[in-house]
C-alpha atoms as an extended CHARMM CRD file, in Angstrom:
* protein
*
       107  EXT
         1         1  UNK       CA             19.5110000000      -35.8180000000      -10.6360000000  PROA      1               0.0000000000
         2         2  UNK       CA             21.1550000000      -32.9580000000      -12.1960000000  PROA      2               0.0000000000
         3         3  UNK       CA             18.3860000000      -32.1680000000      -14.6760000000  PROA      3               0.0000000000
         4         4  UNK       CA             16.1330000000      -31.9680000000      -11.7770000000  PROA      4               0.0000000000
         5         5  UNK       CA             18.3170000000      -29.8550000000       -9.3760000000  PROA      5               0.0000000000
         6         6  UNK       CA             18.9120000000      -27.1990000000      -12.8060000000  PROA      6               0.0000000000
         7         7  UNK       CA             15.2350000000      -27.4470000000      -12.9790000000  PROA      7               0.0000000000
         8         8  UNK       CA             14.4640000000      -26.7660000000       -9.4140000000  PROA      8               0.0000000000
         9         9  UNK       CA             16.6640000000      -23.8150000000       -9.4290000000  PROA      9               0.0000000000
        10        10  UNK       CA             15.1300000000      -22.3600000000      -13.0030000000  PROA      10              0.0000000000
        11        11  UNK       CA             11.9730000000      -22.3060000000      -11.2740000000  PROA      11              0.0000000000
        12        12  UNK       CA             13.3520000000      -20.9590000000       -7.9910000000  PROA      12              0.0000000000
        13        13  UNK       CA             12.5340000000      -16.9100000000       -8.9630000000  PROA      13              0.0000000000
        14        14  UNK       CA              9.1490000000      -17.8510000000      -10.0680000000  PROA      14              0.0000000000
        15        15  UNK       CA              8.3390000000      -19.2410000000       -7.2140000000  PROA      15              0.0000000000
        16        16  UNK       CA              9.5320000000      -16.1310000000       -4.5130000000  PROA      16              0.0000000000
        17        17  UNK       CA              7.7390000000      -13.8140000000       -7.4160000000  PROA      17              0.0000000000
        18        18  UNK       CA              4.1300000000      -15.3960000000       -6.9720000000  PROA      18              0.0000000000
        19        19  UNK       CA              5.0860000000      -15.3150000000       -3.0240000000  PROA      19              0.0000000000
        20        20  UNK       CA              6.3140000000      -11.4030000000       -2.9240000000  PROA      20              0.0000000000
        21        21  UNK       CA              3.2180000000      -10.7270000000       -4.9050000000  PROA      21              0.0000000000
        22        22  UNK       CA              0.4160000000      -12.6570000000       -2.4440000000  PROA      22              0.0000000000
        23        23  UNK       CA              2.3060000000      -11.0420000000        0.1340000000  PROA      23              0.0000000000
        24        24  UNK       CA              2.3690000000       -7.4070000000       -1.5810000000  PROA      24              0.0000000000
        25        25  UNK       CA             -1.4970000000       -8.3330000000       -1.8280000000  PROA      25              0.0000000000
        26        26  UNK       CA             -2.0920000000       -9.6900000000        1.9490000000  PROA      26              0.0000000000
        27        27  UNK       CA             -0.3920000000       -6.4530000000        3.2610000000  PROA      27              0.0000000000
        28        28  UNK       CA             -2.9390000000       -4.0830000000        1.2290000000  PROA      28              0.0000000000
        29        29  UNK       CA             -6.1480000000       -5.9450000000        2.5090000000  PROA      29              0.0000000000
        30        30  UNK       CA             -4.4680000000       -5.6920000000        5.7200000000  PROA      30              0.0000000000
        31        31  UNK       CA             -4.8040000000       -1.6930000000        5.8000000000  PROA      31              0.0000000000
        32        32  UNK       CA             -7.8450000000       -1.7340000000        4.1010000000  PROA      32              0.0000000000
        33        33  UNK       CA             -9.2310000000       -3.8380000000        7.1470000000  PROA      33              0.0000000000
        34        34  UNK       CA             -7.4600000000       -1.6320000000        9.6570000000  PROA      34              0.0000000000
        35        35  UNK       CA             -8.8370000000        1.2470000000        7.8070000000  PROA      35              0.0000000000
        36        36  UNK       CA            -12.5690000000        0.2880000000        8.0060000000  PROA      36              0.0000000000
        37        37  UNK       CA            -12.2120000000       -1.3150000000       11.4280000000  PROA      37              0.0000000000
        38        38  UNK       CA            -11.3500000000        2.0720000000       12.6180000000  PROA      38              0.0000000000
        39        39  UNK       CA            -13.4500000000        4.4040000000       10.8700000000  PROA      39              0.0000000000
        40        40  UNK       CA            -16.0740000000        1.9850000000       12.1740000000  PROA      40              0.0000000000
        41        41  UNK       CA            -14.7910000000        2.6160000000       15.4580000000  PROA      41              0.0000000000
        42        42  UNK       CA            -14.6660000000        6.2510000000       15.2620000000  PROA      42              0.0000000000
        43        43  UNK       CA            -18.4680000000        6.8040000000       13.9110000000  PROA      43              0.0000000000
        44        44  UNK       CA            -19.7230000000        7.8800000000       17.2750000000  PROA      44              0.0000000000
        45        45  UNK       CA            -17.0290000000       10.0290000000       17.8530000000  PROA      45              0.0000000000
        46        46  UNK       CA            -15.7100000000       11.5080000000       13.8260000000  PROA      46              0.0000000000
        47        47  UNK       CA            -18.8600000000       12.0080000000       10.8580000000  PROA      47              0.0000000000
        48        48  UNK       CA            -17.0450000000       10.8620000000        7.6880000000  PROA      48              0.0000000000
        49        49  UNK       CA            -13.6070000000        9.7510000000        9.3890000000  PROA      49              0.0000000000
        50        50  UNK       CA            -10.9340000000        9.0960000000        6.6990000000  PROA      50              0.0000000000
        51        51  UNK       CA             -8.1640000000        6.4960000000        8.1440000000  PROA      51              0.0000000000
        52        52  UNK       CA             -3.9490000000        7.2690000000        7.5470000000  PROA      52              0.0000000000
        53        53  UNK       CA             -2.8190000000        3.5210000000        8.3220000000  PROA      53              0.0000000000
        54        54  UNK       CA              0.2630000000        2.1860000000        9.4540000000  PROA      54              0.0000000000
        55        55  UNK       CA              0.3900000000       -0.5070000000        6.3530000000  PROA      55              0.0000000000
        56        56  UNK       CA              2.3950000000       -3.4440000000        8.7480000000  PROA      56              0.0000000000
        57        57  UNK       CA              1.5680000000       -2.2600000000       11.8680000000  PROA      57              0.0000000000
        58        58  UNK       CA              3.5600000000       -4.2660000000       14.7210000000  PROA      58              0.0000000000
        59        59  UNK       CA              3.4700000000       -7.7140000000       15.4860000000  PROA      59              0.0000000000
        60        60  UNK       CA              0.1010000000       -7.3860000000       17.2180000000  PROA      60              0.0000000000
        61        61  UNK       CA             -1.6430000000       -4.5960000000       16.2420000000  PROA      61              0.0000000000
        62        62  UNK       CA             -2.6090000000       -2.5660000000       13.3440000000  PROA      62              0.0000000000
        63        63  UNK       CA             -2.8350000000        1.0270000000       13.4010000000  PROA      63              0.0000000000
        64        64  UNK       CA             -3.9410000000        3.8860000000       11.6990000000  PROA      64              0.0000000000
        65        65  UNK       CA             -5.3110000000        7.7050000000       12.9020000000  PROA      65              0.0000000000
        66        66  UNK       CA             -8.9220000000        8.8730000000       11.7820000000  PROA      66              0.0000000000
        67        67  UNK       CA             -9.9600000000       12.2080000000       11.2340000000  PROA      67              0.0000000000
        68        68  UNK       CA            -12.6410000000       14.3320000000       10.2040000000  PROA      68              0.0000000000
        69        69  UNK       CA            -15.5500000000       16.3840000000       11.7780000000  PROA      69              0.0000000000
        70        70  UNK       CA            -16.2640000000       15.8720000000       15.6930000000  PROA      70              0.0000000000
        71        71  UNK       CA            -19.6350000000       14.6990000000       15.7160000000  PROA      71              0.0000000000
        72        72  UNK       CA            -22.1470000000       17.2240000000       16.2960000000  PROA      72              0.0000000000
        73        73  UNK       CA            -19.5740000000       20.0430000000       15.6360000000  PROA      73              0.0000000000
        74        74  UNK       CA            -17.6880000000       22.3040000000       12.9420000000  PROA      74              0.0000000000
        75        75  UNK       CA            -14.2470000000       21.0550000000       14.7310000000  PROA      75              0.0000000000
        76        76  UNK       CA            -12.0750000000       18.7590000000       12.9100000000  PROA      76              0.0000000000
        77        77  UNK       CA            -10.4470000000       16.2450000000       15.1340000000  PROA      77              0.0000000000
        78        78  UNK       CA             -8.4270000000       13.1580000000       15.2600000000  PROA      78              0.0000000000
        79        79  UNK       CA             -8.1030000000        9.6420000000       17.3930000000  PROA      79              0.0000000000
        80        80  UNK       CA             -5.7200000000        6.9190000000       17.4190000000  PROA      80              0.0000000000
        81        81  UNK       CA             -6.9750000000        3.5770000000       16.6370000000  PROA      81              0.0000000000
        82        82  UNK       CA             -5.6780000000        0.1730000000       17.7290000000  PROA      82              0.0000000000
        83        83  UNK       CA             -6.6550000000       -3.0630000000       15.7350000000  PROA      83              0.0000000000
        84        84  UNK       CA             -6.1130000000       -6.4030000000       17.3760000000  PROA      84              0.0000000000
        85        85  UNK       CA             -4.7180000000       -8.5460000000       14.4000000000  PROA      85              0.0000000000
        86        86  UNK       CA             -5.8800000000      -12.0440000000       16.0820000000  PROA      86              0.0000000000
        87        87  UNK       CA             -9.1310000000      -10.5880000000       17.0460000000  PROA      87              0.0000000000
        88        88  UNK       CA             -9.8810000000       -8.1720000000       14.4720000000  PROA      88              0.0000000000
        89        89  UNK       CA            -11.2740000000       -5.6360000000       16.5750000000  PROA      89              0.0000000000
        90        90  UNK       CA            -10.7160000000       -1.7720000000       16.7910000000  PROA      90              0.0000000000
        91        91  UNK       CA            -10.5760000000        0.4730000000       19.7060000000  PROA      91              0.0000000000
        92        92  UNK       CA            -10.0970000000        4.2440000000       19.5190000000  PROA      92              0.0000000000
        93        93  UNK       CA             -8.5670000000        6.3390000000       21.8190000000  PROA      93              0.0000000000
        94        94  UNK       CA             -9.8690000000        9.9660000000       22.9000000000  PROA      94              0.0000000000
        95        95  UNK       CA            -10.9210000000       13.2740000000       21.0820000000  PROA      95              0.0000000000
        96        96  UNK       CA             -7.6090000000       14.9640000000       19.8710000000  PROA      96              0.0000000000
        97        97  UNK       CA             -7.6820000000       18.6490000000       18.1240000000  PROA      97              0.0000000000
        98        98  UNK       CA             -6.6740000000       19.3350000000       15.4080000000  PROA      98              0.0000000000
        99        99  UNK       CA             -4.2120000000       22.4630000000       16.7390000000  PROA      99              0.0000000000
       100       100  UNK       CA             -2.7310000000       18.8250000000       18.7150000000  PROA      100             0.0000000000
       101       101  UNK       CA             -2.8440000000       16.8100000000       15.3660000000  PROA      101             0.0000000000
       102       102  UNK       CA             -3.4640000000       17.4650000000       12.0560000000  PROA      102             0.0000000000
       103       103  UNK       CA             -3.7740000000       14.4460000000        9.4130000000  PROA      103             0.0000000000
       104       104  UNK       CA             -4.4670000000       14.9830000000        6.1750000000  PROA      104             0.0000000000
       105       105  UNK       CA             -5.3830000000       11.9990000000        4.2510000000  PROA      105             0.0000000000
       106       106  UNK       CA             -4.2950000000       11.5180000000       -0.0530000000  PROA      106             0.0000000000
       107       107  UNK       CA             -8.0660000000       12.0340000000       -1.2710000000  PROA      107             0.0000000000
């Protein structure tokens, strides 16, 4: 019984290792959805949106702002986008200026 116990506990740190690391992973293909959901989103409103996401979000939602040019326009604007985590739908929010709100995303 001993053996097993100093076994159990020798393997203990691999096992929260493999789970930090699937998590680690979950959590970036999380904001990579949120990210495409919401330049999706955004097409009709940004041409060549580029997403700045929230990587956890909260417990429901996923977030992220996308900006770029205003469709139709030499503007550069943003909008806040909401993804439903159950659903896995976006939804944007209004036109916001860029004198309002200024992202710049890493390239």
């Amino acid at each position: 019984m001993k053996r097993l116990l100093a076994t159990a506990l020798a393997l203990l740190p691999l096992f929260a290792t493999a789970s930090h690391a699937s998590s680690d992973d979950a959590w970036a293909q999380f904001e990579k959805d949120v990210s495409k959901a919401c330049i999706t989103a955004a097409k009709g409103l940004i041409d060549n949106g580029r997403a700045v996401t929230d990587p956890y979000g909260s417990e429901s939602y996923g977030m992220a702002v996308v900006s770029g040019k205003a469709k139709g326009a030499k503007a550069t604007i943003s909008t806040i986008c909401v993804y439903d985590k159950k659903t896995k739908r976006a939804e944007i929010g209004g036109e916001i200026s860029a004198d309002r709100l200024l992202v710049k995303p890493a390239k």
